[in-house]
C-alpha positions as a Markdown table, in Angstrom:
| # | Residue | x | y | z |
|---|---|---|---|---|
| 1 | Unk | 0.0 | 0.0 | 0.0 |
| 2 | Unk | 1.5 | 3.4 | -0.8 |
| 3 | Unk | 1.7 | 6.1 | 1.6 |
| 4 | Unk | -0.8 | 8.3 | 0.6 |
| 5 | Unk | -3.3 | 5.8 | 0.7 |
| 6 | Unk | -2.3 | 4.6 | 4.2 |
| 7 | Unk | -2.6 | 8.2 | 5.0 |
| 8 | Unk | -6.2 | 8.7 | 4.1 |
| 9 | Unk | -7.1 | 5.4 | 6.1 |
| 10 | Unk | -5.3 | 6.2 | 9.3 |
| 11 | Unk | -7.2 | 9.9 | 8.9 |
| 12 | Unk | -10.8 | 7.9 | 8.8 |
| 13 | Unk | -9.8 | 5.4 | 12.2 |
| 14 | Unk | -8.2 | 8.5 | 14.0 |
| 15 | Unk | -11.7 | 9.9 | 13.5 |
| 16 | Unk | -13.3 | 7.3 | 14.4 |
| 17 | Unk | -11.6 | 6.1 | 17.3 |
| 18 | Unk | -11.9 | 10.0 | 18.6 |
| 19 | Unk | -15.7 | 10.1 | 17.6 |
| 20 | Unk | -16.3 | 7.1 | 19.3 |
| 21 | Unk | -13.8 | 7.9 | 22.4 |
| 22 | Unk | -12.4 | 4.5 | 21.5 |
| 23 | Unk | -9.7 | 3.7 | 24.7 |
| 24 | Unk | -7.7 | 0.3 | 25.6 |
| 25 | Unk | -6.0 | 1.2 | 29.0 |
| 26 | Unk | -2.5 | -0.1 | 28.4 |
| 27 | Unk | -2.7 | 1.3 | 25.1 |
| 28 | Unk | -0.9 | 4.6 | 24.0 |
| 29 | Unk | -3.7 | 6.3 | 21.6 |
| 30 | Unk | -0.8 | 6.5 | 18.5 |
| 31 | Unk | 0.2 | 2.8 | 18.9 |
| 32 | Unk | -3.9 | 1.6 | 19.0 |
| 33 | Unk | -4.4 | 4.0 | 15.9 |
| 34 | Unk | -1.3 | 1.5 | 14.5 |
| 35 | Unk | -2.1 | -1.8 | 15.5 |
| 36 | Unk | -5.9 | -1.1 | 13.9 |
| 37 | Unk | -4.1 | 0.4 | 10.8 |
| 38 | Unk | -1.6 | -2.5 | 10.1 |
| 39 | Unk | -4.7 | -5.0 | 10.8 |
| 40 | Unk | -6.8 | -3.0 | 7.8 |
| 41 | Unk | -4.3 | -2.4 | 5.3 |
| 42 | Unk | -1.8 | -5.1 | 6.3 |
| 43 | Unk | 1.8 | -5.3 | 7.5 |
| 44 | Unk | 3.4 | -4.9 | 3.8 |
| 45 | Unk | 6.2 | -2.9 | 3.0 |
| 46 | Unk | 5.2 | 0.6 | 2.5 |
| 47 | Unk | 5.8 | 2.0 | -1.2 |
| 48 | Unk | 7.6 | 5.2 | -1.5 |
């Protein structure tokens, strides 16, 4: 997945985890928003 589009899909979870007050206790906010995005768009090698 290129960057860009990674982009645009972290921009829709961030929303929605913030909309939705989405909270795992012995989770940092920025690493959640990370694990969720790797689990949608995969753990591939991001293209330039």
């Amino acid at each position: 997945m290129n960057k860009e589009k990674r982009t645009a899909v972290e921009q829709i979870i961030k929303g929605f985890l913030l909309s939705n007050q989405v909270v795992v206790l012995d989770v940092p906010s920025e690493q959640l928003l990370n694990m969720v995005c790797d689990e949608i768009v995969g753990f591939g090698i991001i293209e330039p």
